[in-house]
Structures are given as C-alpha cells and as structure tokens.
C-alpha positions as YAML, in Angstrom:
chain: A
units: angstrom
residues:
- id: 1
  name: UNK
  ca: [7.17, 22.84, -5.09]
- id: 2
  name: UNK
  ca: [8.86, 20.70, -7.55]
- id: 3
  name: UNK
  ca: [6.27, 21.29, -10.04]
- id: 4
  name: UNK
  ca: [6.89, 25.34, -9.38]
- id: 5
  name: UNK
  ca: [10.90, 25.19, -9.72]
- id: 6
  name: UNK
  ca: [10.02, 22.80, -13.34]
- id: 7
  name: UNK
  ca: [7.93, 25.49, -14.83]
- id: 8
  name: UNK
  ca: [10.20, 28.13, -13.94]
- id: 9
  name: UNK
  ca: [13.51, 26.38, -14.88]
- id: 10
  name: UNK
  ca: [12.41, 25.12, -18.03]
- id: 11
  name: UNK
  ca: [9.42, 27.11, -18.93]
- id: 12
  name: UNK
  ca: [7.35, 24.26, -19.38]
- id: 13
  name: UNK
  ca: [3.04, 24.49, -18.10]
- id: 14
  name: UNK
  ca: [1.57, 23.94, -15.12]
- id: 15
  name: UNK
  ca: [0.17, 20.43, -16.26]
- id: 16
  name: UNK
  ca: [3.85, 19.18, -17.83]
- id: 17
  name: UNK
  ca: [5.69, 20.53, -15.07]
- id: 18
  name: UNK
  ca: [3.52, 17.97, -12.52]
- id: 19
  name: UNK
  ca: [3.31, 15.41, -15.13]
- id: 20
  name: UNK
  ca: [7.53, 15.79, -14.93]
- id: 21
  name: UNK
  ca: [7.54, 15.25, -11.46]
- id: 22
  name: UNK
  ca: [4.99, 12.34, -10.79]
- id: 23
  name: UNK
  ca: [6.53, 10.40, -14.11]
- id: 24
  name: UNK
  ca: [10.13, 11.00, -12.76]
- id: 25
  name: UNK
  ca: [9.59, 10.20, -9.37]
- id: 26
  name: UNK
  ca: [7.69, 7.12, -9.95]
- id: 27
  name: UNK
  ca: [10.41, 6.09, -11.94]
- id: 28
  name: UNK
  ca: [8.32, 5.84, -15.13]
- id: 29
  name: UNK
  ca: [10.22, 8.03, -17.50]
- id: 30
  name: UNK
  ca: [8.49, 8.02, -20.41]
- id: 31
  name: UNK
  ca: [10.93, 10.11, -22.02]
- id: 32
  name: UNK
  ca: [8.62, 13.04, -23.77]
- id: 33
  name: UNK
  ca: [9.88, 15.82, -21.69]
- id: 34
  name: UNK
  ca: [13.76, 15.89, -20.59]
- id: 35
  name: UNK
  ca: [15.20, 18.78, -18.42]
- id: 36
  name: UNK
  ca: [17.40, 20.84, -20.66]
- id: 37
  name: UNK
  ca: [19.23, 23.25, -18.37]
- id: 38
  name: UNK
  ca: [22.47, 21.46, -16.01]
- id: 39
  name: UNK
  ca: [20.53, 23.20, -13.11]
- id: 40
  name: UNK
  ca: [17.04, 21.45, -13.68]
- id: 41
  name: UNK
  ca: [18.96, 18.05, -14.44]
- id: 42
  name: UNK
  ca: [20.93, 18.21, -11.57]
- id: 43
  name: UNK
  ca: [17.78, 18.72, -9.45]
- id: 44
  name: UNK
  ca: [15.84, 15.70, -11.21]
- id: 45
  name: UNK
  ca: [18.72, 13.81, -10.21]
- id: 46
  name: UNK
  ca: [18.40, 15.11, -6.44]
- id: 47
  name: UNK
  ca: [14.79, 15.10, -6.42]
- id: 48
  name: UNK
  ca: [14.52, 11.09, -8.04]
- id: 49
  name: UNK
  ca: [16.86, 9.75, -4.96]
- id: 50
  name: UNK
  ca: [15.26, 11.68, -2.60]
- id: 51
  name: UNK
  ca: [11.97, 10.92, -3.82]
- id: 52
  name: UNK
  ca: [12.02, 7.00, -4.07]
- id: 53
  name: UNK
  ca: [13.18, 7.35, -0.33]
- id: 54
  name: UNK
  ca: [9.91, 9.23, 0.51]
- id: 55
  name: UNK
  ca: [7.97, 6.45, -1.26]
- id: 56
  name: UNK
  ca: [9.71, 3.60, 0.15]
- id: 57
  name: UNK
  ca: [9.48, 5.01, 3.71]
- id: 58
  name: UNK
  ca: [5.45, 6.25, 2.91]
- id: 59
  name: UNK
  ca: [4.79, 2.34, 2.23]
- id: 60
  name: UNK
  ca: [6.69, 1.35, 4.79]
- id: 61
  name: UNK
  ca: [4.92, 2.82, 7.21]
- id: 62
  name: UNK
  ca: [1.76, 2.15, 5.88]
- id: 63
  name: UNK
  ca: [2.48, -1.43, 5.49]
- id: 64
  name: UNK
  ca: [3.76, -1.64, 9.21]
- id: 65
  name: UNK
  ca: [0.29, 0.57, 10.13]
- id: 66
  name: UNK
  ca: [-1.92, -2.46, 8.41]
- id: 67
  name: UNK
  ca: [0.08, -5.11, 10.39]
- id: 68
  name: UNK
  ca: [-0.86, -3.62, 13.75]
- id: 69
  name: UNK
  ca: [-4.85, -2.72, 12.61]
- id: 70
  name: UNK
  ca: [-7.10, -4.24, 14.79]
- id: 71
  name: UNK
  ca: [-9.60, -6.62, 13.68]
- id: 72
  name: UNK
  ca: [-13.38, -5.66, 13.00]
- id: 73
  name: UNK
  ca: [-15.28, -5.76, 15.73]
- id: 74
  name: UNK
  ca: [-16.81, -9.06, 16.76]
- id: 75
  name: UNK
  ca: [-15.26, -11.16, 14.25]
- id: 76
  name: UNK
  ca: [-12.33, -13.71, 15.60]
- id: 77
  name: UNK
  ca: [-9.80, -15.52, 13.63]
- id: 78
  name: UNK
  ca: [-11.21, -19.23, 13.32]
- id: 79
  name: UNK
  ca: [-9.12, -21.13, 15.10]
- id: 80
  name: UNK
  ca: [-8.87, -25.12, 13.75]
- id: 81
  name: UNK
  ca: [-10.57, -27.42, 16.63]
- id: 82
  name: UNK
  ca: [-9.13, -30.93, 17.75]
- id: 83
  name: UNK
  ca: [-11.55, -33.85, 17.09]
- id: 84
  name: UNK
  ca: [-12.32, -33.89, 20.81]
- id: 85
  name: UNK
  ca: [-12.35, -30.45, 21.59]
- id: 86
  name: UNK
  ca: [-15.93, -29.40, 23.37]
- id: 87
  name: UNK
  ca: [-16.41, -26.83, 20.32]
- id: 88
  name: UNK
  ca: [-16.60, -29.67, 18.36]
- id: 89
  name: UNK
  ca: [-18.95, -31.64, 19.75]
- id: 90
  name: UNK
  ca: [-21.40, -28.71, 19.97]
- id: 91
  name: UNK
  ca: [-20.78, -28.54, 16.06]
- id: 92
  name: UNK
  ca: [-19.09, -24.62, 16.19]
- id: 93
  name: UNK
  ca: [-15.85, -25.81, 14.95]
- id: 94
  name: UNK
  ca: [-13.85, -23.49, 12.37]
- id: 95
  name: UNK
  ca: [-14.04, -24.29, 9.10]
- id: 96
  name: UNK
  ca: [-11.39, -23.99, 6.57]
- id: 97
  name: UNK
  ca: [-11.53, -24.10, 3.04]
- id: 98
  name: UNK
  ca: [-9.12, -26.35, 0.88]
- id: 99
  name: UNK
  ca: [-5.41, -25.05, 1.26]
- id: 100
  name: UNK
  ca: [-6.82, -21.77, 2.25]
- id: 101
  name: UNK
  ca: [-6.24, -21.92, 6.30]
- id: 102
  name: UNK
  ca: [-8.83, -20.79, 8.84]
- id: 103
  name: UNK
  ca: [-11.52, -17.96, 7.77]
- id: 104
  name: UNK
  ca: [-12.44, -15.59, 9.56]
- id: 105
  name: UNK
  ca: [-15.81, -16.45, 10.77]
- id: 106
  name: UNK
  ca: [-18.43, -14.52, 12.98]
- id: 107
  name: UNK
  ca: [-18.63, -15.80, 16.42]
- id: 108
  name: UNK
  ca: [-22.45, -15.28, 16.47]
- id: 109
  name: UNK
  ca: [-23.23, -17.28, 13.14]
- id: 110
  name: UNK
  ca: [-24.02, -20.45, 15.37]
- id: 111
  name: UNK
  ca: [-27.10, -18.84, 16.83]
- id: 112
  name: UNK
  ca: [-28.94, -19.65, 13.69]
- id: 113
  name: UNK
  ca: [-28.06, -23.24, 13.21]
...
C-alpha cells in the first residue's frame, strides 16, 4: 500500500517505490530518493512514526513469544548437584562449562556410560 501511494505520488517504479518504503521505515535513509511533493513528505513523516511502532511492537511480541516457548522435548535444563546429592554419587551430575552456567543436557545420555 505504501509502495502503491509512492509510485503514484511521485511517479517513481515499482522497485524504488518499495525500496522507499523498506529504507525509510527501517530508518536507513540512504538519501538517493527524497519525496518531492508536501503530500508524499507529509506521509513519509506519518508512515516513519507509525511504522517504527509496528516494528517495535512486531519484536516485542516475538521476543515475549520466545520467552514462553517450551523446551524440546526430552531435554531438561541441567540443574548443578550438591556434593552429596544421590545424582552425584551415581555419577549423572550436570556439568557446566567454565563461566558458562548449566547446559542443557539430555536426560538419557547416562544410559551409555
């Protein structure tokens, strides 16, 4: 839609007029093509606050969406065993690397040991 009102307000192609409206609305702004009309300016202006709203609230959610993901099926978070801890004595304790925290580890990778 934006794309359609930029090639018919300034006459510009299919390709510049989405070009336009990704590089404006991503905030890029490269500068190579500029609205000329008060009209099509006035809508960049509209559409670039609008716009970063969209995006904000698009990550947002998906950011909010990842926090609440299950995890894979049949893995656990490894959870850090005390020295005396019955896990530990059968030798399944969690592992963690260096500074890293606890991995996530399968809970069937024992079997093999």
């Amino acid at each position: 839609m934006v794309t359609l009102f930029y090639r018919g307000a300034e006459g510009w192609s299919l390709l510049d007029s989405l070009y336009f409206s990704v590089v404006s609305l991503t905030t890029i702004g490269f500068g190579d093509l500029t609205p000329s009309s008060p009209g099509a300016k006035a809508f960049t202006i509209a559409h670039s606050l609008l716009g970063i709203g969209v995006i904000a609230a698009f990550i947002t959610t998906l950011a909010s969406a990842g926090a609440r993901r299950p995890r894979a099926a049949g893995y656990r978070m490894a959870q850090p065993a005390s020295a005396g801890s019955a896990s530990v004595r059968r030798g399944i304790h969690a592992r963690t690397e260096a500074g890293r925290g606890p991995r996530l580890t399968d809970p069937t990778a024992h079997r093999g040991w």
